[in-house]
TIROTOR-489574 format. One record per atom (N, C-alpha, C, O): z, y, x. Coordinates in steps of 0.001 Angstrom, whole numbers, padded with zeros to 6 digits, always signed. Example, Ala and Ser with C-alpha at 12.3 -4.5 7.8 and 13.67 -1.06 7.14 Angstrom:
+007800-005690+013190 +007800-004500+012300 +007800-003300+013200 +008465-003319+014236 +007080-002250+012850 +007140-001060+013670 +007870+000030+012900 +008039+001138+013409 
This chain:
+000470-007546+016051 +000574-007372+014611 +002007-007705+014197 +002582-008783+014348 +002530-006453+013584 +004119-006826+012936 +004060-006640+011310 +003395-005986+010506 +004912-007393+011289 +005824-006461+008997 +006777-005870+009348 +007073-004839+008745 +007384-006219+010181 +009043-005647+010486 +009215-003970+009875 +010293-003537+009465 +007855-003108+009916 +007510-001734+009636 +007572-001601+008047 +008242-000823+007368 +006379-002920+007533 +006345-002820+006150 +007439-003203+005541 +007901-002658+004538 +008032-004416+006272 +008987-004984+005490 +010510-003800+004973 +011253-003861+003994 +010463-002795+006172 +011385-001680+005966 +011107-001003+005125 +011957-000605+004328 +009466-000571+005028 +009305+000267+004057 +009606+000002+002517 +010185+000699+001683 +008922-001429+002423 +009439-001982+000992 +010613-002493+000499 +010815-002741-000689 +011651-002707+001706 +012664-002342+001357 +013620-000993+000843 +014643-001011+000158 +012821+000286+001495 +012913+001704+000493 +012139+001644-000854 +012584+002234-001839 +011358+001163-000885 +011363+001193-002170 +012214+000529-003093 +012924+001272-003770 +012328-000903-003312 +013252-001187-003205 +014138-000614-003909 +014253-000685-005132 +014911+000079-003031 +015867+000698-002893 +016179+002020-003970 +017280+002370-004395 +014602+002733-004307 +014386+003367-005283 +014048+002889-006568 +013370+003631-007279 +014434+001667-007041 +013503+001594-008156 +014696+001932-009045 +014182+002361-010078 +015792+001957-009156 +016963+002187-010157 +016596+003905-009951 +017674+004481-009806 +015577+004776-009900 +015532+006371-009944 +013791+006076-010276 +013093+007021-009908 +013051+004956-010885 +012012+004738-010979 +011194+006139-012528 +010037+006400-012857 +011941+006415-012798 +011671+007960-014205 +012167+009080-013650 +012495+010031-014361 +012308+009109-012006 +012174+010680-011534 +011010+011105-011384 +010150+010368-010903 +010741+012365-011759 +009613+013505-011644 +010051+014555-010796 +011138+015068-011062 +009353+014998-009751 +009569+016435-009762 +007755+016779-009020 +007104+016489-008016 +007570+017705-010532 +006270+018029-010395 +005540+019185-009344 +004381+019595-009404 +006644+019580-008333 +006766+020543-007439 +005765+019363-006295 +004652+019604-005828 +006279+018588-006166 +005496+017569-005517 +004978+016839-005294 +004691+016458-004159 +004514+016138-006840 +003886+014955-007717 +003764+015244-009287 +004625+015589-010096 +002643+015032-009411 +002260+014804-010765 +002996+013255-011304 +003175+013051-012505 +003258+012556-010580 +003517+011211-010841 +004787+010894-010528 +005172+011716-009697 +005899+009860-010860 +007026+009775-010886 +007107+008533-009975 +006244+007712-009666 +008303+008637-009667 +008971+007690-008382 +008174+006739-008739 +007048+006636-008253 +008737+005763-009804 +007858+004428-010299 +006665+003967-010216 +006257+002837-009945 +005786+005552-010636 +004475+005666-010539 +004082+005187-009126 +003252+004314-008874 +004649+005741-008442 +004421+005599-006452 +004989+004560-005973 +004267+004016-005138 +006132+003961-006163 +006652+002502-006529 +005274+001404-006829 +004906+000530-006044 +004579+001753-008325 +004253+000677-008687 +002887+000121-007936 +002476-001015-007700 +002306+001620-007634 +000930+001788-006566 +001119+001303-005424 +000069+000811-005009 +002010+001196-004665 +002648+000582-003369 +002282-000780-003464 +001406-001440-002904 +003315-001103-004458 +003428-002682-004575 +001823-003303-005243 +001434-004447-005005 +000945-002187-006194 -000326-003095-006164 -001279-002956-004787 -002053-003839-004416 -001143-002114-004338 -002139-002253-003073 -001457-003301-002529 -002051-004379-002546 -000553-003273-002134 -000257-004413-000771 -000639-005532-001773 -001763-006013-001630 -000006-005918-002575 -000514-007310-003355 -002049-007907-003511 -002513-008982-003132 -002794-006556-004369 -003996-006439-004203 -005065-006957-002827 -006115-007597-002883 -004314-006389-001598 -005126-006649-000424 -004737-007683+000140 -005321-008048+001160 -003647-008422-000380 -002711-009813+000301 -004591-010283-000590 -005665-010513-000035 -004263-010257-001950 -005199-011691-002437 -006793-011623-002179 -007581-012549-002371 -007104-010311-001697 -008571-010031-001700 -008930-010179-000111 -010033-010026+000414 -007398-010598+000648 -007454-010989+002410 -007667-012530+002085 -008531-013276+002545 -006426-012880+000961 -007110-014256+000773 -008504-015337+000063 -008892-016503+000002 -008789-014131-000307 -010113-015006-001121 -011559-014667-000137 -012565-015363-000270 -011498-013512+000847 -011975-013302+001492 -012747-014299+002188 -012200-015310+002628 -014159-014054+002336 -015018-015410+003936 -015291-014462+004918 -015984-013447+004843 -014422-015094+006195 -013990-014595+007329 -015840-014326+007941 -016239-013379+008619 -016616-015446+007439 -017697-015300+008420 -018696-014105+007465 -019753-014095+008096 -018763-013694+006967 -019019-012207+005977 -018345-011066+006622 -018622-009969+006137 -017400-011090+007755 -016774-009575+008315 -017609-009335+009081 -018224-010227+009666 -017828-008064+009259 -018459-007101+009877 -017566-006027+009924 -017007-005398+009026 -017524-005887+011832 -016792-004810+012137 -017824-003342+011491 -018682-002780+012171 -017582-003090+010540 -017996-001451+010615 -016489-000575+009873 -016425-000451+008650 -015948-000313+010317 -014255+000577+010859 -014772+001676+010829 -015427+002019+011813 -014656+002470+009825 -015342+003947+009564 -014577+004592+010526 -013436+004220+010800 -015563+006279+011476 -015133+007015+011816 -013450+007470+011662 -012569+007533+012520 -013422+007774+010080 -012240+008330+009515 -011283+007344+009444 -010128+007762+009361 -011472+005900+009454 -010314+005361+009403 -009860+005240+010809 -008875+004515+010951 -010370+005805+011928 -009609+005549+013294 -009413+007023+013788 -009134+007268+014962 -009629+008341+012487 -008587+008878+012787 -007494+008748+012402 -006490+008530+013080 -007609+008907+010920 -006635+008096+010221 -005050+007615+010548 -003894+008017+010417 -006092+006060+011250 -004921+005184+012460 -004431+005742+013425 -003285+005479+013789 -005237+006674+014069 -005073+007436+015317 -003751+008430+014593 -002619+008181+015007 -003847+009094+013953 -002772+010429+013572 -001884+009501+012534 -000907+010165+012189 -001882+008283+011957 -000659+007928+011254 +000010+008295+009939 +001138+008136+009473 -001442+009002+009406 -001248+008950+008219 -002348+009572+007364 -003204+010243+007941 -002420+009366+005671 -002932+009486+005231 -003011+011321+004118 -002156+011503+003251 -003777+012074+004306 -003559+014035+003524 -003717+013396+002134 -004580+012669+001642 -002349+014034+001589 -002125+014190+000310 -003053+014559-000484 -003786+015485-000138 -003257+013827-001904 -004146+014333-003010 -005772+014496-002204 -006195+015631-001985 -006264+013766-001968 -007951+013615-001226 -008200+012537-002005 -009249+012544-002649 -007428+011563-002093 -008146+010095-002400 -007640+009877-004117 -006721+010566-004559 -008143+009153-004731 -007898+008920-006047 -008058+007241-006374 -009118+006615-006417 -006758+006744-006578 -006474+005412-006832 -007582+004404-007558 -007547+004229-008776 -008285+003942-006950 -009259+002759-007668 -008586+001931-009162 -007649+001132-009142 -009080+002221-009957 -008452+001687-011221 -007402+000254-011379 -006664+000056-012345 -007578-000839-009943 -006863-001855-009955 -005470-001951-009631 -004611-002818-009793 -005503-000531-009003 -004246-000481-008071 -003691+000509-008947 -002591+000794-008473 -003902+001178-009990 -003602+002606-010682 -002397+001824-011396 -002690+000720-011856 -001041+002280-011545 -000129+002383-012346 -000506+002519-013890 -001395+003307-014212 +000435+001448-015231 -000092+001501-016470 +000809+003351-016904 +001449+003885-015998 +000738+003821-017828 +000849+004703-018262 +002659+004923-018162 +003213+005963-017804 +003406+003531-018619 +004561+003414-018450 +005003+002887-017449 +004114+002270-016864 +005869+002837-017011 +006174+001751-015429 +007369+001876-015875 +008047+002889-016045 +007715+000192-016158 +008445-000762-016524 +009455-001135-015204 +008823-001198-014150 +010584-001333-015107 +011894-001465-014269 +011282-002845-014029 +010837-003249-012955 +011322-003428-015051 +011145-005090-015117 +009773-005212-014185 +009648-005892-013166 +008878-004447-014757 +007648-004989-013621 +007613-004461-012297 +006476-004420-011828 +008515-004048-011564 +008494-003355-010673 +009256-004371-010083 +008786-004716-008999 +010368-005029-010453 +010969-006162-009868 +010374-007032-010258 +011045-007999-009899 +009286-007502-010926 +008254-008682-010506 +007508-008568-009412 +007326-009493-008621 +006989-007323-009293 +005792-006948-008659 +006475-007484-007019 +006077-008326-006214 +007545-006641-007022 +008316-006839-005981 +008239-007936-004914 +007837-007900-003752 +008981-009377-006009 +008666-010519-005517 +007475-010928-004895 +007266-011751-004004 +006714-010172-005558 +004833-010621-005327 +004623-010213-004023 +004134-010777-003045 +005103-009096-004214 +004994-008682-002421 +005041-009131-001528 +004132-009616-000855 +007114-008999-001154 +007552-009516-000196 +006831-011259-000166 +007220-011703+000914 +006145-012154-000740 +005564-013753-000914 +004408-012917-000110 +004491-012943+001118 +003618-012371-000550 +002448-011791+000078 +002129-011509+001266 +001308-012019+002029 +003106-010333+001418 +002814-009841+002929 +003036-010687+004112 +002657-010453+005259 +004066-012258+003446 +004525-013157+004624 +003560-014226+005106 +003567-014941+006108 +002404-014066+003678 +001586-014888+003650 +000056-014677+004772 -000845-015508+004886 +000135-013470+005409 -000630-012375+006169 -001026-013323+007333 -002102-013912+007428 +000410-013400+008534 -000275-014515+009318 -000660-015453+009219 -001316-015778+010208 -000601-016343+008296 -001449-017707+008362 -002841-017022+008205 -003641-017955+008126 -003316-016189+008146 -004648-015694+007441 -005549-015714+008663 -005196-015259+009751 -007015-016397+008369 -008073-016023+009854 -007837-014807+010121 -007200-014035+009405 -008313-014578+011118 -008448-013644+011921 -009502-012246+011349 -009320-011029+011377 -010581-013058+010874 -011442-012429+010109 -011180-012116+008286 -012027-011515+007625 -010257-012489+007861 -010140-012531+006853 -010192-010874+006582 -009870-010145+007521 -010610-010255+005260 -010971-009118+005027 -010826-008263+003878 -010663-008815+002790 -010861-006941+003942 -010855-006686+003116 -011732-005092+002852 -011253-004205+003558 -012803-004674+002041 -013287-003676+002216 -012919-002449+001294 -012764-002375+000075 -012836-001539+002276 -012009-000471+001713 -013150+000744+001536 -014045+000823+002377 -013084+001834+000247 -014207+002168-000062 -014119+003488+000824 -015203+004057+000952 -013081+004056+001430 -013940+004880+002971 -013518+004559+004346 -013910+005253+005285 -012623+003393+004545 -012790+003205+006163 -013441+001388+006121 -012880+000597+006879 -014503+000911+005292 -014836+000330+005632 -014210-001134+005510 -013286-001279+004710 -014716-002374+006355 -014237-003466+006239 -012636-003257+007539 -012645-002823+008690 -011638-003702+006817 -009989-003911+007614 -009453-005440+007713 -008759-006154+006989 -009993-005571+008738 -009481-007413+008570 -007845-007468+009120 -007009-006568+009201 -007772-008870+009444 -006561-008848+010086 -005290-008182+010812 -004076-008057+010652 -006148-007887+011563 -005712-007161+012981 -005366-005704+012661 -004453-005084+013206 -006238-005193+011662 -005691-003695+011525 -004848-003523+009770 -004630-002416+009277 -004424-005090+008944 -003835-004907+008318 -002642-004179+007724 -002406-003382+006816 -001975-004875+008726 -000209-004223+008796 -000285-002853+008948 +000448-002172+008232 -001282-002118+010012 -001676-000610+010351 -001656-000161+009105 -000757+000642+008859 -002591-000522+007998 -003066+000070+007060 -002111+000290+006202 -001525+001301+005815 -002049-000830+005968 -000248-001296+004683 +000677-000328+005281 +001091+000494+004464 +000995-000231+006147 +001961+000628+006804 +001644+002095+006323 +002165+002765+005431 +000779+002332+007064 +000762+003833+006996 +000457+004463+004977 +000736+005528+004427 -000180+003234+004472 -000187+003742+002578 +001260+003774+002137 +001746+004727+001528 +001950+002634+002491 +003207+002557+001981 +003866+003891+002536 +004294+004689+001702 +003958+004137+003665 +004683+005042+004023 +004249+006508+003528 +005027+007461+003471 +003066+006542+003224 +002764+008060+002416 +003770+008094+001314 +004591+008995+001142 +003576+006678+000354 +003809+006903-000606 +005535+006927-000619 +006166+007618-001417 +006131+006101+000346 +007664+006737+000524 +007861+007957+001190 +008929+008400+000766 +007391+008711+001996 +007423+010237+001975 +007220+011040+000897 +007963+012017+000803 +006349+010856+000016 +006104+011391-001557 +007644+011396-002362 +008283+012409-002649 +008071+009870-002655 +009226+009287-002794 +010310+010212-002083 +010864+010947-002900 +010687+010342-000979 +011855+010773-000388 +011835+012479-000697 +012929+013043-000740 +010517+013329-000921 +010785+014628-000879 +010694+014866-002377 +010515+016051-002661 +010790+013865-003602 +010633+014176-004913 +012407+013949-005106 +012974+014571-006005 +012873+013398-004565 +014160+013269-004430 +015247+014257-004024 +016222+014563-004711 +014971+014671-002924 +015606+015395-001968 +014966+016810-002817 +015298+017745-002090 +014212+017377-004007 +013758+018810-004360 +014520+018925-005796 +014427+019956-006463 
């Protein structure tokens, strides 16, 4: 189990948030920020719901689809639709994007001290504890900076 992956990725973001009110609707309905701000609530989101988590409540059931998923390394565009916690507010604020930020990078470091079992259930691949965390975080973040890099580059 590494961050070294995530930690790069959220450092592209990062990196984008001063272009956080680009659109290009050729390839998103939603703007840099928008994909920015969704990034930073999932990972946050699943840091605190790994931590409030009881390890002895996991149950391996690892849906089919999430080990293709893992297996091919990434997640098909526009299938899934953001659970209301993690959904971006209507505006996305510079300022909260460099809060959120902080929240993160505290978060994701906070990962290994975590049991082993610690968990989190995801509504189609199932319960993702520990071990296949970073996998997961990885491969969302990185959709959403591929989204990011070709709204840029069009």
């Amino acid at each position: 189990m590494n961050s070294k992956k995530l930690h790069l990725l959220i450092n592209t973001l990062e990196n984008h948030i001063e272009q956080q009110e680009v659109v290009n609707l050729k390839v998103s309905k939603a703007s840099i920020g928008w994909h920015i701000d969704h990034s930073f609530k999932v990972i946050n989101q699943v840091a605190l719901t790994l931590q409030s988590s009881d390890p002895t409540l996991y149950k391996n059931n690892f849906s089919f689809l999430g080990k293709v998923f893992f297996t091919l390394g990434f997640f098909p565009r526009g299938k899934a639709k953001a659970p209301k916690q993690v959904k971006p507010p209507e505006t996305v604020l510079k300022e909260d994007l460099i809060k959120q930020l902080q929240h993160t990078k505290t978060n994701i470091d906070i990962i290994p001290d975590l049991d082993a079992n610690a968990f989190f259930k995801h509504p189609l691949f199932g319960n993702v504890n520990k071990k296949r965390i970073y996998r997961f975080l990885e491969l969302h973040t990185n959709h959403h900076v591929k989204i990011i890099q070709e709204i840029v580059a069009k």
